[in-house]
GUTORVO-761245 format. One record per residue (C-alpha): x, y, z. Coordinates in steps of 0.05 Angstrom, whole numbers, plus 5000, padded with zeros to 4 digits. Example, Ala and Ser with C-alpha at 12.3 -4.5 7.8 and 13.67 -1.06 7.14 Angstrom:
524649105156 527349795143 
***
This chain:
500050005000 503150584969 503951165027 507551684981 501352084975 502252635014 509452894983 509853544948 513253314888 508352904846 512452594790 507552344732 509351984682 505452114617 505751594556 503451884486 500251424436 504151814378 511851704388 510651364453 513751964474 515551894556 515952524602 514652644672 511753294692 512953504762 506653804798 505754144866 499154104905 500754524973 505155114984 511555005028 515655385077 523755405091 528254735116 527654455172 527553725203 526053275267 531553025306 533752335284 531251995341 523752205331 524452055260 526751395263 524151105333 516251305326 512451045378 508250435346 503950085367 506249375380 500748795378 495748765324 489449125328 484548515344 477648805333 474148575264 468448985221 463649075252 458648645233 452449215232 456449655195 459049175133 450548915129 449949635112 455649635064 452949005033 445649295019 449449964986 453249344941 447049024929 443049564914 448849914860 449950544898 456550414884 461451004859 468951294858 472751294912 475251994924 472652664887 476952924840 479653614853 483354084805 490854194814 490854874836 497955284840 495755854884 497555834951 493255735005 491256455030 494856385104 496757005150 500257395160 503457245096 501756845036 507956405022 509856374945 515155914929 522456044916 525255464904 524754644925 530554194937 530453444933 534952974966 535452184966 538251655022 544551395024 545150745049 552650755056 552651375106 545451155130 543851905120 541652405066 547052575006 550453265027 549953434955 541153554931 539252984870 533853534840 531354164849 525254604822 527055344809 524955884766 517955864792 513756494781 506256684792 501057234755 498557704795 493357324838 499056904844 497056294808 503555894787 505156044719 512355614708 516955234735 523454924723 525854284748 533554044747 537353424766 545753544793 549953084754 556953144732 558453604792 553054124754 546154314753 542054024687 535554324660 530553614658 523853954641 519154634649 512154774648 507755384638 501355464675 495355904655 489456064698 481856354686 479956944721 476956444776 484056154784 482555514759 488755304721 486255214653 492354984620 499554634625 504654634571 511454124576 517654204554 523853814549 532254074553 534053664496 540553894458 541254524492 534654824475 527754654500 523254184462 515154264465 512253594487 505453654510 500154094535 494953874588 487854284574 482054484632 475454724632 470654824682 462854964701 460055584735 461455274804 469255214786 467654524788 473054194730 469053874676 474553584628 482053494618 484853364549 492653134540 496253194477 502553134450 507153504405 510953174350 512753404284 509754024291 503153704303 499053704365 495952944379 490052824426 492552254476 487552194536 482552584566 477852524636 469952874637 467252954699 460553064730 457453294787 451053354835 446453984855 450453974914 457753984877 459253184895 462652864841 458452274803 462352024745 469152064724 470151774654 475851654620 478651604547 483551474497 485151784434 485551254374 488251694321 481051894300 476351904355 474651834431 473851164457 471551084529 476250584576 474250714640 468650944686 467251184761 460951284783 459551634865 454051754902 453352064973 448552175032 444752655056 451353015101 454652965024 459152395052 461751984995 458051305014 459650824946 464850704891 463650334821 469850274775 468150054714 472049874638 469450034579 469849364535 466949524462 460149924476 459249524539 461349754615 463449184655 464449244736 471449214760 471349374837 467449754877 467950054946 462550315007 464550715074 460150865131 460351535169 459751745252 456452335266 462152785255 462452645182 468052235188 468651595154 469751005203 468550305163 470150125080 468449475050 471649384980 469048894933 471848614863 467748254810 466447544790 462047134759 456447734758 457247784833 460448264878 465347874926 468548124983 476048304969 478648765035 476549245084 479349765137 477250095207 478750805218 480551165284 480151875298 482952245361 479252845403 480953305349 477552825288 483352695259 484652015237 490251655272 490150945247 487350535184 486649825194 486249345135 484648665132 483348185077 477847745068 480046965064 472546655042 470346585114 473247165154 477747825159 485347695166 489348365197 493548475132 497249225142 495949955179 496750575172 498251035235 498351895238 502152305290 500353065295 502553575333 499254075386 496154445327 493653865287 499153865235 500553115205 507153025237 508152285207 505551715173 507450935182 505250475139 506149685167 504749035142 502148395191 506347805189 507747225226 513747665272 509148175277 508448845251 513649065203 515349835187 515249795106 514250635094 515051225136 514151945119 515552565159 513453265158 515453835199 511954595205 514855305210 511155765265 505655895218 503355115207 506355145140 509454485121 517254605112 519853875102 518253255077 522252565095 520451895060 523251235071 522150505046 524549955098 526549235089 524648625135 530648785199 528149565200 533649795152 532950385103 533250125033 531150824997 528151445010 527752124988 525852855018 523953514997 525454265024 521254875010 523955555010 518856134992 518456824986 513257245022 507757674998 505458185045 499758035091 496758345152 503758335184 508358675132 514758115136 517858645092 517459195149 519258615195 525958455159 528159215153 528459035237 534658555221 541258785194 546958285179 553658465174 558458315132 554857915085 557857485048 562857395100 569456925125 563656605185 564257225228 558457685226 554558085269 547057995271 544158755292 536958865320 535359625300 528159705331 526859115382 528759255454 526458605482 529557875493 530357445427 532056815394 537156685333 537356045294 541655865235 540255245184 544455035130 541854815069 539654055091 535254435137 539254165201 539754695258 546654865271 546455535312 540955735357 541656205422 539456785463 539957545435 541157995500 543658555472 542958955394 548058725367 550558055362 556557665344 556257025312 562056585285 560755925236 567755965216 567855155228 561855115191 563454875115 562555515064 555855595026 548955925037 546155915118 538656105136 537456455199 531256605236 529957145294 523457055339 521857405406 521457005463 512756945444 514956575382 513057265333 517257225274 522557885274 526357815213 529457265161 533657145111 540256805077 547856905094 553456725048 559756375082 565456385036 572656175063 
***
C-alpha cells in the first residue's frame, strides 16, 4: 500500500500514443515553507503500536455496506479536485515559492546525500498568484541540468486552465505536451484533454469528463483514449453520497466495446462527525460482487484520523493484513505517517514519511523512507521548501528592515544587529539540509556570531521573540 501520497513533488509519468513519447511532469499540490527537520531519534524510533489491532468489522456496519453493494449505489472512491497552484491564502503572509530541493538516502552513510539529487526553480506566479512556470533540474556531473519546464495558465476564477511541457534536449527546449481544463460555473473541472507535440503537430492522447450533483459531489469520472481518429471510452467511476454529502459508494468500471463491465467497487460508513469509520471493498466475479478487503478508521479528540486498519477477506473471515498510523502535533499538523504490514513476527515498518511545520503551520519538510524486513532503510527521498513572502496583515517586509546582517557574504564572522526591538530574542541558523546548527539567546542589539567551522555555502537564519512572533529572516553567504 503505496503511502507516498502526501509528498509535494508528484512525479507523473505521461505515455503518448504518437511517438510513445515518455515525460514526467512535476506537479505541486500545497505551498511549502523554509528547511527544517526532526531530530533523528523521533524520525526513526516512532512510537508504534506493537500487537495487532484485534477488533474485526463490525458486523452492523458491513450489512449496511452489503445492501449499498447490492442495491448499486456504488461510485468512485475519492472526488476529483483540480490541481490548483495558488497558495493557500494563510496569515500573516501568503507563502509563494522560491525554490524546492530534493534529496535521496544513502545507504552507505545511513543519512541523506550532502549534495541535493533535483531541484525545482524558476517558479513564478501572475498576479493573483496562480503558478505560471516552473523549472525542474537534476545535479549530475558535479552541475546543475535543466530536465523539464512547464507553463501554467489560469481563468479569472484561478482555475488552472492549462499546462504546457517541455523538454532540455540538445541545449534548447523541446515542446512535448500540453494538458487542457475547463470548468462549470461552480469552478467545478468538467474535462481534461492531454496531447502531444510531435512533428509540429498537436495529437489528442487521453482525456477525463467529469460530472457532478446539485450539491457539487462528484458522480462520474470517465475516462478516454485517443485512437488516432476518435474518443473511445476505457474507464468509468460512478459516486454517490448521503444526505451530510459523505461519499457512501464506489463503482469502477471498463469500457469493453460499447459495453461497461464492473471492475471493483467500494462503500464507507460515516459517525456523526462526518468522518468515515468502516470501508468494504469488493471486486467482481462471475456477475457477483465478492468481498476482496476492508479497513477500520480511528480518529482522536480533534477528528483526525490516527490509524487505518486493513484486513483481507480469506472466504470465511477478515485476516489483519497492514495499517496505517498518523502522528500530529499540538496544532493538528500531520507530523508522520507509518505504513506496516502483519506478518507472522509481527508488525513490520515497510514506509514512513515525515513532515515538519514553520511557526505558521506551514509544512517545511518532507522525509520518505522504504524499509526492508530487519528495520533497515533501503531508499528514501525528501523535499525542502523555500518561499518568498507576499505581504499580509503583518508586513514581513517591514519586519525584515528590523534585522541587519553584517558583513554579508562573510569569512563565518558576522554580526547579527536588532535596529528596533528592545526586548529578549531568539537566533537560529540552518544550513541548506535544513539541520539546525546555531540557535541561542539575543541579550543585547547587536550580536556576534561565528560559523567559521561551519563548511562555506548559503546559511538560513531565523529571529523570533521570546512569544514565538517572527522578527526578521533571511540568507547569509559563508565563503572561506
Amino acid at each position: 500500500m503505496a503511502l507516498k501520497t502526501t509528498l509535494i513533488m508528484k512525479k507523473i509519468t505521461l505515455l503518448f500514443a504518437s511517438g510513445l513519447i515518455l515525460f514526467s511532469v512535476t506537479l505541486f499540490a500545497q505551498t511549502k515553507r523554509a528547511i527544517l527537520q526532526l531530530p533523528q531519534a523521533s524520525r526513526e524510533n516512532p512510537t508504534l503500536f506493537s500487537t495487532p489491532f484485534t477488533a474485526t468489522v463490525n458486523s452492523v456496519a458491513e450489512a449496511q455496506l452489503a445492501k449499498l453493494v447490492n442495491t448499486q449505489q456504488l461510485k468512485h472512491s475519492s472526488v476529483h479536485k483540480p490541481t490548483v497552484h495558488a497558495p493557500y491564502n494563510l496569515t500573516p503572509y501568503v507563502p509563494i515559492y522560491d525554490s524546492i530541493y530534493y534529496w535521496d538516502w544513502s545507504t552507505t552513510t545511513k543519512n541523506w546525500f550532502t549534495q541535493a539529487n533535483g531541484k525545482t526553480v524558476h517558479i513564478t506566479y501572475d498576479a493573483k498568484n496562480n503558478m505560471t512556470s516552473e523549472v525542474y533540474k537534476n545535479w549530475s556531473n558535479s552541475i546543475w541540468t535543466s530536465v523539464d519546464s512547464t507553463l501554467y495558465t489560469s481563468d479569472a476564477n484561478n482555475n488552472e486552465t492549462s499546462k504546457i511541457f517541455y523538454e532540455w534536449t540538445n541545449h534548447s527546449w523541446t515542446l512535448i505536451g500540453e494538458g487542457l481544463c475547463t470548468y462549470d460555473a461552480n469552478n467545478n473541472e468538467t474535462s481534461e484533454v492531454n496531447k502531444s507535440w510531435s512533428n509540429s503537430v498537436w495529437t489528442d492522447v487521453d482525456s477525463d469528463a467529469y460530472s457532478y450533483d446539485a450539491n457539487n459531489n462528484e458522480i462520474s469520472q470517465t475516462d478516454y483514449s485517443w485512437d488516432t481518429s476518435s474518443w473511445q471510452p476505457y474507464g468509468e467511476e460512478l459516486n454517490t453520497y448521503n444526505a451530510s454529502n459523505d461519499e457512501v459508494s464506489v463503482v469502477d468500471k471498463n469500457g469493453s466495446g460499447s459495453v461497461w463491465v464492473n471492475e471493483d467497487s467500494a462503500a464507507s460508513i460515516y459517525n456523526a462527525s462526518n468522518k468515515s469509520t468502516n470501508g468494504v471493498n469488493y471486486i467482481w466475479r462471475s456477475s457477483v460482487w465478492v468481498k476482496n478487503d476492508s479497513e477500520v478508521l480511528t480518529y482522536n479528540t480533534a477528528n483526525k484520523l490516527t490509524r487505518e486498519l486493513y484486513y483481507n477477506w480469506n472466504t470465511t473471515k477478515w485476516d489483519t493484513s497492514a495499517e496505517h498510523l498518523f502522528t500530529y502535533d499540538t496544532n493538528n499538523n500531520k507530523t508522520s505517517e507509518i505504513d506496516r504490514e502483519w506478518s507472522s513476527i509481527g508488525w513490520v515498518t515497510e514506509v514512513s514519511d515525515f513532515f515538519t511545520y514553520d511557526i505558521y503551520n506551514i509544512e517545511q519538510s518532507d522525509a520518505y523512507r522504504e524499509y526492508d524486513t530487519t528495520g533497515k532503510v533501503t531508499s528514501g527521498d525528501s523535499d525542502y521548501y523555500y518561499f518568498n513572502d507576499v505581504l499580509g496583515i503583518n508586513n514581513l517586509a517591514e519586519q525584515n528592515e528590523n534585522v541587519l546582517v553584517y558583513p554579508n557574504p562573510s569569512n563565518g564572522s558576522f554580526i547579527l544587529s536588532l535596529s528596533t526591538v528592545n526586548e529578549k530574542c531568539n537566533v537560529e541558523l540552518f544550513n541548506m539540509l535544513g539541520e539546525n546548527i546555531y540557535q541561542a539567546k539575543i541579550n543585547s542589539n547587536n550580536t556576534e556570531i561565528n560559523l567559521g567551522r561551519q563548511p562555506q555555502g548559503v546559511y538560513l537564519y531565523r529571529v523570533l521573540k521570546e512569544t514565538g512572533e517572527l522578527i526578521g529572516e533571511g540568507k547569509i553567504v559563508v565563503e572561506h
